[in-house]
C-alpha positions in Angstrom: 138.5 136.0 92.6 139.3 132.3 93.3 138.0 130.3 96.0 139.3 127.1 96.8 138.9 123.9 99.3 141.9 123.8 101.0 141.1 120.1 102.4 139.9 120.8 105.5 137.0 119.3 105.6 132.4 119.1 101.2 115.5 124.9 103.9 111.8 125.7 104.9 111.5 125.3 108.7 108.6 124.4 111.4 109.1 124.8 115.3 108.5 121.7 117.0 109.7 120.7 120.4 111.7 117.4 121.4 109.9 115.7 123.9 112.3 114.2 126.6 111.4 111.5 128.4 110.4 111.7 132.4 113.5 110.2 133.7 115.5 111.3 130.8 117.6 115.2 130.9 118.3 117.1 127.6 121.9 117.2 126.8 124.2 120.3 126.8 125.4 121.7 123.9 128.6 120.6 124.4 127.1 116.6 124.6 125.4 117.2 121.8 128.8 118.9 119.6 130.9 115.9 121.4 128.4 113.5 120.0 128.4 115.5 116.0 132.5 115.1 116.2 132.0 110.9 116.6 129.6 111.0 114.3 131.2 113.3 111.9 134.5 111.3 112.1 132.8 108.0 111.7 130.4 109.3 109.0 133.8 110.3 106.7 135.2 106.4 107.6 132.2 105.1 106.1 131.6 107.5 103.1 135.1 107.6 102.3 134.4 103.7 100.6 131.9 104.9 98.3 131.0 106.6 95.1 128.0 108.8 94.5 126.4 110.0 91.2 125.9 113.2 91.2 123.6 115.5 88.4 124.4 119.4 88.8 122.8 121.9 87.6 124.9 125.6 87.2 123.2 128.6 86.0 124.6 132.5 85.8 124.2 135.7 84.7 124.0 139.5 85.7 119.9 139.6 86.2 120.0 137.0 88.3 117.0 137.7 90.9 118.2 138.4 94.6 117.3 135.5 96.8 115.8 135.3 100.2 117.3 134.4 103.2 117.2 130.6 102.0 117.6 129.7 97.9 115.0 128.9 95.8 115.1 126.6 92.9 117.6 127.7 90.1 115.7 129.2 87.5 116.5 129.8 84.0 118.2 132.9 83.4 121.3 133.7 80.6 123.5 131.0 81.0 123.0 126.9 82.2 125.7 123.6 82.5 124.2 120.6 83.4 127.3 118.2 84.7 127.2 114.5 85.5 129.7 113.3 87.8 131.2 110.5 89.9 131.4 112.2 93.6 133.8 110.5 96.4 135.3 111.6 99.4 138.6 110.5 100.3 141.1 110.2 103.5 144.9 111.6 103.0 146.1 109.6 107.0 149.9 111.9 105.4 148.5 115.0 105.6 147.2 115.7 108.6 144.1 113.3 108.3 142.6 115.7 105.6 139.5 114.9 104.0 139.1 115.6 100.4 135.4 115.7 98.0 136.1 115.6 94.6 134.3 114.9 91.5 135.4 113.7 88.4 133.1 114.9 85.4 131.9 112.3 82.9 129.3 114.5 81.1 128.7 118.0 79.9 125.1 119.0 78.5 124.6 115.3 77.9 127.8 114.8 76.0 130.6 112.7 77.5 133.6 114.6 78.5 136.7 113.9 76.7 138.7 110.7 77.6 137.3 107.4 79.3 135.2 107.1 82.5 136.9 105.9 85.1 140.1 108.5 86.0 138.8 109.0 89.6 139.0 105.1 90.6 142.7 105.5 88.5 143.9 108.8 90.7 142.9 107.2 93.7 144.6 104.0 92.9 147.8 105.6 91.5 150.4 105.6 94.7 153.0 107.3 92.9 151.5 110.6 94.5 150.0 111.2 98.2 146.2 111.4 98.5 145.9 114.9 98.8 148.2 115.7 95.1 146.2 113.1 93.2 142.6 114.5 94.7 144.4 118.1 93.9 145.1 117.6 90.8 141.8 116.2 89.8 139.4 118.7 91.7 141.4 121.9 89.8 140.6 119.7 86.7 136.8 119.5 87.5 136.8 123.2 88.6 137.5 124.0 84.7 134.0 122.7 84.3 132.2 125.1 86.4 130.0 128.0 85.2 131.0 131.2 85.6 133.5 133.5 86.5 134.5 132.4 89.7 137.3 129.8 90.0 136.0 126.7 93.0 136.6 123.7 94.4 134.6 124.4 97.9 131.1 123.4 95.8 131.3 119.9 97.0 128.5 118.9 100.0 130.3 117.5 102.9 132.7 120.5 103.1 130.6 121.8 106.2 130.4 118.2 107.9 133.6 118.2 107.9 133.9 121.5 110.6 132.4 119.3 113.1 135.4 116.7 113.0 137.2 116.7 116.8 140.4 119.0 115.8 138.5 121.2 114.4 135.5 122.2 116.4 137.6 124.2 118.8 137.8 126.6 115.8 134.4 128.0 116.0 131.8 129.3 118.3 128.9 127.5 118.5 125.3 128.3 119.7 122.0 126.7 119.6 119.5 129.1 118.4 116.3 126.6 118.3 114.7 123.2 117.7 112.9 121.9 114.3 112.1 118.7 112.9 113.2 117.4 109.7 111.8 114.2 107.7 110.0 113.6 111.0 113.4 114.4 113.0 113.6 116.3 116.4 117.0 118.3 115.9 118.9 120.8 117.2 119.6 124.3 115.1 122.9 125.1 116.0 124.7 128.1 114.9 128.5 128.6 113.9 131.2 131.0 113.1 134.8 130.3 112.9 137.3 131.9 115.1 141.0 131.2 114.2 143.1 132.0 112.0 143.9 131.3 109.2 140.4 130.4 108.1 139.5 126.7 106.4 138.3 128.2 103.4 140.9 131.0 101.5 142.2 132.4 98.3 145.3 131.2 97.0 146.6 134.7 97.7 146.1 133.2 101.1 143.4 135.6 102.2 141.2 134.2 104.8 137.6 133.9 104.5 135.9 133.2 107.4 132.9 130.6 107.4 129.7 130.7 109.6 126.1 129.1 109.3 124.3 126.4 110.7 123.7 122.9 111.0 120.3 120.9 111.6 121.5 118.4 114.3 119.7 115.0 115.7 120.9 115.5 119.6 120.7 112.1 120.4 123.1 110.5 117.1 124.5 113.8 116.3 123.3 113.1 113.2 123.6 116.0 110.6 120.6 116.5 108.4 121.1 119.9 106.8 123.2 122.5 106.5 124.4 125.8 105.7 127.6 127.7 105.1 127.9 131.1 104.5 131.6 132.1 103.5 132.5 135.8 102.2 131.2 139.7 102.5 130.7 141.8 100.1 133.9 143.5 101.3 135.9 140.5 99.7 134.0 141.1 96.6 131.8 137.7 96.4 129.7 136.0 98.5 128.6 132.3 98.6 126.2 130.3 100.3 126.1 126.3 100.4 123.0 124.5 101.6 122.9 120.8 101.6 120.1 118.3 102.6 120.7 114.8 103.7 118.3 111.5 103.8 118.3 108.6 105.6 119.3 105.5 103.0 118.1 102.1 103.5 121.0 100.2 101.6 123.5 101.6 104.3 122.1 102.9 107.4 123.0 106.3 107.0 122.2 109.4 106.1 123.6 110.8 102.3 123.7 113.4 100.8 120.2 114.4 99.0 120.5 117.3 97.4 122.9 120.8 97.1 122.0 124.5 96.7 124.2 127.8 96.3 124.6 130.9 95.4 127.4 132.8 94.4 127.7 136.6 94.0 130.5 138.6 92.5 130.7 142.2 91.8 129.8 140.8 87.7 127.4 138.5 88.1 125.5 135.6 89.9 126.1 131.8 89.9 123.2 129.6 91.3 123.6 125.7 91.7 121.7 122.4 92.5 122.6 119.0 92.9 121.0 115.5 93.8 122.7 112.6 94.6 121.8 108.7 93.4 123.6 105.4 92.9 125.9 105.2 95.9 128.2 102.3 95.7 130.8 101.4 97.8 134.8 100.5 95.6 137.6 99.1 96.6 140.3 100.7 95.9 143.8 100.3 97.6 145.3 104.3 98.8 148.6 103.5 100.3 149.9 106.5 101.3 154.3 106.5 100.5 
């Protein structure tokens, strides 16, 4: 079965309460959503100028362990990949103001892929094609890469950030379900499940598969500094789960991406992942859009 990022855009917890302020009222949900879509959309502005490096980690096989509600740390089982890889996000304004993540995979099991570093900054600087055929192109290349059985190109950790973007809220049902704190954070827990037809996430049969999970929101920012999406039933024959944790980073005032967990199960077999993120640079690179 294939599963693939259609360009709509990329856990341990402790109760605590956010303390609100005498002459202060706690928002509404729908403040604090209104205030994750500005934040969302500006967060893609400002990550769509840089590069990360990303390490990943893929392991598989059949006796896989079932996980708890929330994934462990990959363990060593039959099979293991260890990619390194240039990681960007990237802003098609001629298709609908799609977002793409893509990475472009300079390393395989600590040998160099193939072909010289550098072919993301090219594709993205080549205006002979739109944004969203040159990101294409190169994210069905990086999905060779992947272990397993399970064609992908939704492993990438903004994917979820990017359901909180204005236009597409109105997709999903939302409910908060709680309060946490994360790296000394009061946030919101707020629960999701899309709603419309057809679904952000699909197989190139065109089947939808509908998303749900959860983000870890800051209610004053709308900040986003975890989450989770679920996508799949075992029904559709797989199931997949995408946690991602974000940290605040000095260098540029915002929170980036940390680290990425998933799991993957097919009727054959099991495909666990994690990823941490490191050396974020902005480039310039000109993306006229013809």
């Amino acid at each position: 079965m294939l599963l693939r990022n259609t360009g709509y855009l990329a856990l341990v917890l402790s109760v605590a309460a956010i303390p609100v302020g005498a002459q202060e009222r706690e928002p509404d949900l729908k403040t604090v959503l209104g205030r994750a879509a500005d934040y969302a959309r500006e967060y893609h502005a400002q990550l769509s100028s840089m590069v990360a490096e990303e390490w990943y980690v893929q392991r598989t096989g059949s006796e896989l362990p079932t996980p708890p509600s929330l994934i462990p740390r990959p363990r060593v089982e039959k099979r293991q990949r260890t990619l390194k890889s240039d990681f960007a996000i990237v802003h098609d304004t001629a298709a609908g103001g799609l977002w793409f993540g893509v990475r472009e995979v300079f390393e395989i099991d600590g040998e160099p892929v193939t072909g010289e570093r550098g072919r993301l900054l090219r594709v993205l600087s080549d205006d002979s094609l739109s944004v969203a055929a040159r990101v294409r192109a190169l994210a069905d290349q990086q999905a060779k890469h992947n272990l397993g059985d399970l064609y992908r190109t939704i492993n990438v950790p903004t994917l979820a950030l990017g359901f909180l973007l204005p236009d597409r809220q109105p997709r999903f049902r939302y409910k908060r379900s709680g309060f946490t704190d994360v790296h000394g954070t009061p946030v919101w827990i707020v629960a999701f499940q899309e709603r419309d037809h057809p679904t952000l996430i699909r197989t190139p049969e065109g089947r939808d598969m509908p998303s749900s999970g959860t983000f870890w929101i800051d209610p004053r920012t709308g900040g986003v500094l975890r989450s989770e999406l679920r996508t799949g039933t075992k029904k559709d024959g797989i199931t997949s789960i995408i946690l991602v944790g974000y940290r605040h980073q000095d260098r540029f005032d915002m929170l980036l991406p940390d680290d990425m967990n998933e799991l993957y199960v097919t009727s054959s077999e099991r495909i666990e992942g994690h990823a941490t993120y490191s050396n974020f640079r902005r480039f310039e690179v000109e993306t006229r859009i013809k």
